[in-house]
Kinemage of the C-alpha trace (Angstrom):
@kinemage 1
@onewidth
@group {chain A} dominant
@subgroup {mainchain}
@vectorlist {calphas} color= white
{ca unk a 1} P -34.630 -72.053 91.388
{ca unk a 2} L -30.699 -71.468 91.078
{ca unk a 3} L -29.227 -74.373 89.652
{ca unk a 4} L -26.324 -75.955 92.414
{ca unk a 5} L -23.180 -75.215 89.784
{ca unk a 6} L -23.786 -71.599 90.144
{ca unk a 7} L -21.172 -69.058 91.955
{ca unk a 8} L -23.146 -67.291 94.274
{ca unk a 9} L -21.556 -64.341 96.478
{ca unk a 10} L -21.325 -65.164 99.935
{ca unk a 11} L -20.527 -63.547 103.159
{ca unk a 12} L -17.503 -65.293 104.437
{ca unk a 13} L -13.598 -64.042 103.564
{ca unk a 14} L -12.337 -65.838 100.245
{ca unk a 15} L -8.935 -67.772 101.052
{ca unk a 16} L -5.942 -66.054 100.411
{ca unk a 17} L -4.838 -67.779 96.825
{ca unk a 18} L -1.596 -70.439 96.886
{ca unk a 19} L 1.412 -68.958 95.546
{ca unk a 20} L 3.037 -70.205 92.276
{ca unk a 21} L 6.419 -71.228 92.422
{ca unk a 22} L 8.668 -70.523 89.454
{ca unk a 23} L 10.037 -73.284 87.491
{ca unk a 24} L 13.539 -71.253 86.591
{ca unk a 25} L 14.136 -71.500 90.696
{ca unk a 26} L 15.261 -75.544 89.782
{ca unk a 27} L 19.144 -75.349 89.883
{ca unk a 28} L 18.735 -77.387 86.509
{ca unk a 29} L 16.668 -74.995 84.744
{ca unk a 30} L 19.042 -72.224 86.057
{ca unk a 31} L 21.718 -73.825 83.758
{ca unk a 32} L 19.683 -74.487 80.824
{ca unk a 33} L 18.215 -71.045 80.981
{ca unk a 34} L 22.042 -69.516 81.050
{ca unk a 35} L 22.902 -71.998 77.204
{ca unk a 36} L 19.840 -71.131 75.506
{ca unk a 37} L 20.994 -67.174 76.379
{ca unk a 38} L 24.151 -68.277 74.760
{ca unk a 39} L 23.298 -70.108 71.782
{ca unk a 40} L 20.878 -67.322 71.365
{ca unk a 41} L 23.721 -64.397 71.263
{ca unk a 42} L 25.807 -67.447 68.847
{ca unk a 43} L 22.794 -67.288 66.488
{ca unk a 44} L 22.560 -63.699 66.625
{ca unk a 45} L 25.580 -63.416 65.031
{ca unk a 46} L 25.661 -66.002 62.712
{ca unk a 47} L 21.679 -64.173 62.101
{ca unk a 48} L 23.527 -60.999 61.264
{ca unk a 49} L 26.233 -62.447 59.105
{ca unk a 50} L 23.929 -64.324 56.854
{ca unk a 51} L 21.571 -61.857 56.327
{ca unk a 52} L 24.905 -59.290 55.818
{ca unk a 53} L 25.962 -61.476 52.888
{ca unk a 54} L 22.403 -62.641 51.578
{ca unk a 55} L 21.653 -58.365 51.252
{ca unk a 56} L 25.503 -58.751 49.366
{ca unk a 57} L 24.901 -61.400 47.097
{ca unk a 58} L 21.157 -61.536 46.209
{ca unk a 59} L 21.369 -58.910 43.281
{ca unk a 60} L 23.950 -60.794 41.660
{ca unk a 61} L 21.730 -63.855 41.842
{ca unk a 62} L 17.978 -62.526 41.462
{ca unk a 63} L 18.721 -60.388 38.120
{ca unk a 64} L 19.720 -63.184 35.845
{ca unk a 65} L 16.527 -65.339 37.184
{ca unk a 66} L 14.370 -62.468 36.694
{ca unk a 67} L 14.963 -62.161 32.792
{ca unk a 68} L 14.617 -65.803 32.258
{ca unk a 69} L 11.058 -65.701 33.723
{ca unk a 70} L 10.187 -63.480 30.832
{ca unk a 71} L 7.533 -65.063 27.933
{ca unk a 72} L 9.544 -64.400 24.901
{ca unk a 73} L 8.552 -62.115 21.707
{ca unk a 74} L 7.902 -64.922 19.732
{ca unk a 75} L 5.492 -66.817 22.028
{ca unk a 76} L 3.836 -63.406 22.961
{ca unk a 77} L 2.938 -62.968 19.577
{ca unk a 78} L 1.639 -66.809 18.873
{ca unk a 79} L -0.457 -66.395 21.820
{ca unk a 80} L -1.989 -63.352 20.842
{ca unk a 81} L -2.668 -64.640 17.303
{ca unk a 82} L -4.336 -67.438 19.018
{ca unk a 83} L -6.264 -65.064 21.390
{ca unk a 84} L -7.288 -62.943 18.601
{ca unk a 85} L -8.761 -66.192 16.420
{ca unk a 86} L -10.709 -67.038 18.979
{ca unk a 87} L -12.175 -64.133 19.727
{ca unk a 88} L -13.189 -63.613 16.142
{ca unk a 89} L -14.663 -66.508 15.735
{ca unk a 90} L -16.676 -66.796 19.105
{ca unk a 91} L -18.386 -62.955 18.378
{ca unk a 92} L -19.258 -63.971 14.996
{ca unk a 93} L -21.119 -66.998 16.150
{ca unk a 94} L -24.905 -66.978 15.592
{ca unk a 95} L -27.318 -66.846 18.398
{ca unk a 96} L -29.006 -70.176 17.257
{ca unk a 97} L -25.409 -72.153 16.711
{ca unk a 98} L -25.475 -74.799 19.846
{ca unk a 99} L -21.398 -74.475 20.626
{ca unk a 100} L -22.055 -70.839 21.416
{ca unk a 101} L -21.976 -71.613 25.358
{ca unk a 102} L -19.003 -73.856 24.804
{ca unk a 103} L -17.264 -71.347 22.365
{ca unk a 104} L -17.457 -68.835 25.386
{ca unk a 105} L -16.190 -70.799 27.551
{ca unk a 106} L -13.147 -71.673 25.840
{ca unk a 107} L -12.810 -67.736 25.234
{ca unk a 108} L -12.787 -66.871 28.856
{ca unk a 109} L -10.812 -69.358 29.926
{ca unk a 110} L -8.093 -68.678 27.383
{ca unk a 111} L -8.816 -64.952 27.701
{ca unk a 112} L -7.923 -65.597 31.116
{ca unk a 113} L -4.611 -66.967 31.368
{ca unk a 114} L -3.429 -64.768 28.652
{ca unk a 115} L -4.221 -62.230 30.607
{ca unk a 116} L -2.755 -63.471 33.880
{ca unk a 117} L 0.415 -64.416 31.973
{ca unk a 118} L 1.343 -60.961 30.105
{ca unk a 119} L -0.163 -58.622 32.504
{ca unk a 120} L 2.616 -59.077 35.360
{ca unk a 121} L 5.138 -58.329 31.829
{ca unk a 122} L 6.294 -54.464 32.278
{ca unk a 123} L 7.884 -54.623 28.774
{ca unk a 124} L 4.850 -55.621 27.256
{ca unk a 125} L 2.526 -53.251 28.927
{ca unk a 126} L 3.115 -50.370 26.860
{ca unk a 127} L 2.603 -52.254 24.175
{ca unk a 128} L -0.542 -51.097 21.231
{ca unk a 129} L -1.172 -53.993 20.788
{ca unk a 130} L -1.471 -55.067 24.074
{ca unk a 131} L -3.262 -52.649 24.945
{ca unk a 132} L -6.239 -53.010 22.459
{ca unk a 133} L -6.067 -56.677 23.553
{ca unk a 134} L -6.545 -56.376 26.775
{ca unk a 135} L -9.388 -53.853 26.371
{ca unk a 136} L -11.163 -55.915 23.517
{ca unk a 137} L -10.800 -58.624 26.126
{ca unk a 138} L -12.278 -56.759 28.536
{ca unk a 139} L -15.491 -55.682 26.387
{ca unk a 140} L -15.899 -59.254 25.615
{ca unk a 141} L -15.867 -60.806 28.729
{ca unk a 142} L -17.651 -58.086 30.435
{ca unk a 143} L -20.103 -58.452 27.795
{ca unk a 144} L -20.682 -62.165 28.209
{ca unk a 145} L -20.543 -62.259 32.268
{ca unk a 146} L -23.608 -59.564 32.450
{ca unk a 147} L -25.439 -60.951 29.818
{ca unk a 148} L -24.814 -64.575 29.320
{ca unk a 149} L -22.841 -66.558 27.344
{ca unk a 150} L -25.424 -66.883 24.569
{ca unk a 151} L -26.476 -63.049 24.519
{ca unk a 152} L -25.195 -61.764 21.238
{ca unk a 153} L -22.671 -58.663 21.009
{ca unk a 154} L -24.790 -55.473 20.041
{ca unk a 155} L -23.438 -54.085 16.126
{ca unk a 156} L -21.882 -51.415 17.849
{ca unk a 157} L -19.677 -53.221 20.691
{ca unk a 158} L -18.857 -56.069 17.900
{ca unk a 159} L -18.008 -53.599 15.751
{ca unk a 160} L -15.491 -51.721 18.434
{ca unk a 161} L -14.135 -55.274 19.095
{ca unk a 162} L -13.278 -56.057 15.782
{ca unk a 163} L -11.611 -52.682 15.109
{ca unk a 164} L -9.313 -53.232 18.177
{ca unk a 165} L -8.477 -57.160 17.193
{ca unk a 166} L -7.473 -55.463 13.420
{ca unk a 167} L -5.509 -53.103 14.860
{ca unk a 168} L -3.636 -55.160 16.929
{ca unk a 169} L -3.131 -57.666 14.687
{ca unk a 170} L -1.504 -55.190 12.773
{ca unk a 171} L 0.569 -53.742 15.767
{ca unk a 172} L 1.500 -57.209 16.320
{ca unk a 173} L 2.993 -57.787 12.661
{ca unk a 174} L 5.154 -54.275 13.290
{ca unk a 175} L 6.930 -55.738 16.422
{ca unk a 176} L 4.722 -53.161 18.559
């Protein structure tokens, strides 16, 4: 049974369709029409002259901001100090100590912004101290997301980890 809101095809000739009468065809839209075409052409220019002395002036402008957007030597160093602490003392943690899960935590949230603050820093990047930062950082963290925060670090990997946290610490007191 075909339910009475359906289309069906028929025999008869469709209507010819009603045509649609253009709005511009209104002598008043005729004249509005003919300003917007001319405010368009007077923002054109003005368009082209801004963006002729934005392309100008925007080095002048953007290099000084640039530098002062740039974490300073000393506060690179503090943070790393601070980064390298607590990774020490999170790894060395016993499996049985009850602030493990909390201790890792802290880690990987503080492992986190350092990371998202110095790793946009092209002066720091090539960096040894950085570098074994990042990567002990890396070991951690990669470590503790597969296994869980209260999976102790195999000998080995702790041992790796603690290498690379020495050695920076000592790239960090050379300026490097």
């Amino acid at each position: 049974m075909a339910s009475p809101t359906l289309i069906t095809p028929t025999t008869s000739t469709p209507k010819p369709l009603t045509p649609i009468r253009s709005k511009l065809t209104n002598p008043t839209t005729t004249i509005a029409a003919a300003t917007a075409t001319a405010s368009t052409t007077l923002s054109a220019g003005r368009r082209n002259f801004l963006s002729l002395t934005a392309g100008i002036l925007s080095p002048a402008f953007l290099l000084p901001v640039t530098s002062a957007w740039a974490a300073s030597d000393e506060e690179y160093v503090k943070e790393t100090e601070e980064v390298i602490n607590k990774v020490r003392a999170t790894i060395t943690k016993e499996k049985t100590d009850p602030n493990v899960a909390d201790a890792v935590a802290e880690l990987r949230d503080t492992s986190n912004s350092w990371v998202a603050k110095y790793r946009r820093e092209k002066a720091l990047l090539g960096r040894s101290s950085f570098r074994d930062i990042y990567s002990a950082l890396n070991a951690v963290s990669g470590h503790y997301i597969s296994f869980g925060p209260t999976a102790p670090i195999p000998a080995k990997r702790k041992a790796r980890i603690l290498e690379e946290m020495d050695t920076a610490e000592k790239a960090l007191l050379r300026g490097r």
